[in-house]
C-alpha positions as CSV (number, residue, x, y, z in Angstrom):
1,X,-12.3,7.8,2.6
2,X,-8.6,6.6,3.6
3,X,-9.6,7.1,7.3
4,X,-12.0,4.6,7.3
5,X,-9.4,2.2,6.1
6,X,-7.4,2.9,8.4
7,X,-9.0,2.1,11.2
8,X,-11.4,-0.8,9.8
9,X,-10.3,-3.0,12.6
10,X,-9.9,-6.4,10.3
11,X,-7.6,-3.8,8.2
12,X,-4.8,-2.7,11.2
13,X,-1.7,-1.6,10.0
14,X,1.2,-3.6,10.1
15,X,4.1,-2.0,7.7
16,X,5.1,1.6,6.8
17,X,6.8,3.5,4.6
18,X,7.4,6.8,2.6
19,X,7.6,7.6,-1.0
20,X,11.2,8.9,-1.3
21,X,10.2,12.0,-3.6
22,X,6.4,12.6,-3.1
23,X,4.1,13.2,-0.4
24,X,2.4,9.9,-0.6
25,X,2.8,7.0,2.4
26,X,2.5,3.5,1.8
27,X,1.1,0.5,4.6
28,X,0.7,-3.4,4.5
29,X,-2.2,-4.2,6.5
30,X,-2.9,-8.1,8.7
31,X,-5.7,-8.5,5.7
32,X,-3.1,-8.5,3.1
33,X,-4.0,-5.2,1.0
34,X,-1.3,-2.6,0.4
35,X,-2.8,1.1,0.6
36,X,-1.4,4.2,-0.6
37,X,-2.4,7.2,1.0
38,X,-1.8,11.0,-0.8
39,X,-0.6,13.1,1.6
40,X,-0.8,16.1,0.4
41,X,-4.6,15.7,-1.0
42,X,-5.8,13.5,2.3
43,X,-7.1,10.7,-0.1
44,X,-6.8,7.3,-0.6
45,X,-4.8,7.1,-3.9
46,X,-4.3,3.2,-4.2
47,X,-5.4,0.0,-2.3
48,X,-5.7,-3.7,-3.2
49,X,-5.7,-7.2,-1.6
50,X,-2.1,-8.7,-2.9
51,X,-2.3,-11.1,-0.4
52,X,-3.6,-13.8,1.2
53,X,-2.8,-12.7,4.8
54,X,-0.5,-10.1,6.5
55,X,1.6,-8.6,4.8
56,X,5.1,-8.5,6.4
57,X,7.0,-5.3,4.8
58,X,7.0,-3.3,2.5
59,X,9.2,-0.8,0.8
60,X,9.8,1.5,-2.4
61,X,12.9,1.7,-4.4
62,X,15.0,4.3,-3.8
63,X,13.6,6.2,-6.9
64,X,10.2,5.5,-6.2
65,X,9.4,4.1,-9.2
66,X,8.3,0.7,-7.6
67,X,6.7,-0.7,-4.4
68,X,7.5,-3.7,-3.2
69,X,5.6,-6.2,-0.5
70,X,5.6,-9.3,1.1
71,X,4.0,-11.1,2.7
72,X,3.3,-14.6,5.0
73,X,1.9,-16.5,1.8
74,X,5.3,-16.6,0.9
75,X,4.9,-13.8,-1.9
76,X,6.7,-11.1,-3.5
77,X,4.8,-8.4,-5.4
78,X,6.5,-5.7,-7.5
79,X,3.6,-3.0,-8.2
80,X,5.2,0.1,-10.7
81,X,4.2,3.3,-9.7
82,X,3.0,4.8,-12.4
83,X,0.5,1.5,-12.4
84,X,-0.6,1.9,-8.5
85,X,-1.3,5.7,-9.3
86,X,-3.6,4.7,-13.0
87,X,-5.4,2.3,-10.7
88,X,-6.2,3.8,-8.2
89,X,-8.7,1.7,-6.1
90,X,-10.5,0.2,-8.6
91,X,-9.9,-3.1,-7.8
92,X,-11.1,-2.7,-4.1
C-alpha cells in the first residue's frame, strides 16, 4: 500500500524524517499530505492532505510525541502522535 504512495508521481517526496524512538519514517510530499510509513511492518500507518500545496519540512519533537509540518500555504500543523497512529488513514 505505502509503495504506491510513494511513487504516485503527483505525490513525490519532498521532506524526511525519522521517529526518534520507533521504527516509523515520516515525509511531506509537493501535494501537501504528510505520510507515515511503519517500518518495521512495511505499511502505511498514517497519511492526510494538511495542505494546500507542498509541504516544506517537517519534523518530530525530540520525544516523538508530536509531528510537526509546514508548508507554502503559510501553515503550521501540530499532529500528536498518539492521534496520527488512532487515525491511521482514514481520512485519505
Amino acid at each position: 500500500e505505502f509503495r504506491r504512495v510513494l511513487f504516485r508521481s503527483q505525490n513525490n517526496n519532498f521532506c524526511v524524517d525519522f521517529h526518534p524512538r520507533l521504527p516509523f519514517l515520516a515525509f511531506g510530499t509537493f501535494a501537501g499530505y504528510v505520510v507515515v510509513v511503519d517500518l518495521a511492518n512495511n505499511d502505511l500507518a498514517y497519511m492526510e492532505k494538511l495542505h494546500q500545496r507542498q509541504i516544506w519540512d517537517l519534523v518530530f519533537s525530540p520525544d516523538g510525541g508530536s509531528l510537526f509540518c509546514a508548508g507554502d500555504d503559510g501553515v503550521l500543523w501540530r499532529i500528536p502522535w498518539e492521534e496520527m497512529i488512532s487515525l491511521g488513514t482514514t481520512r485519505v
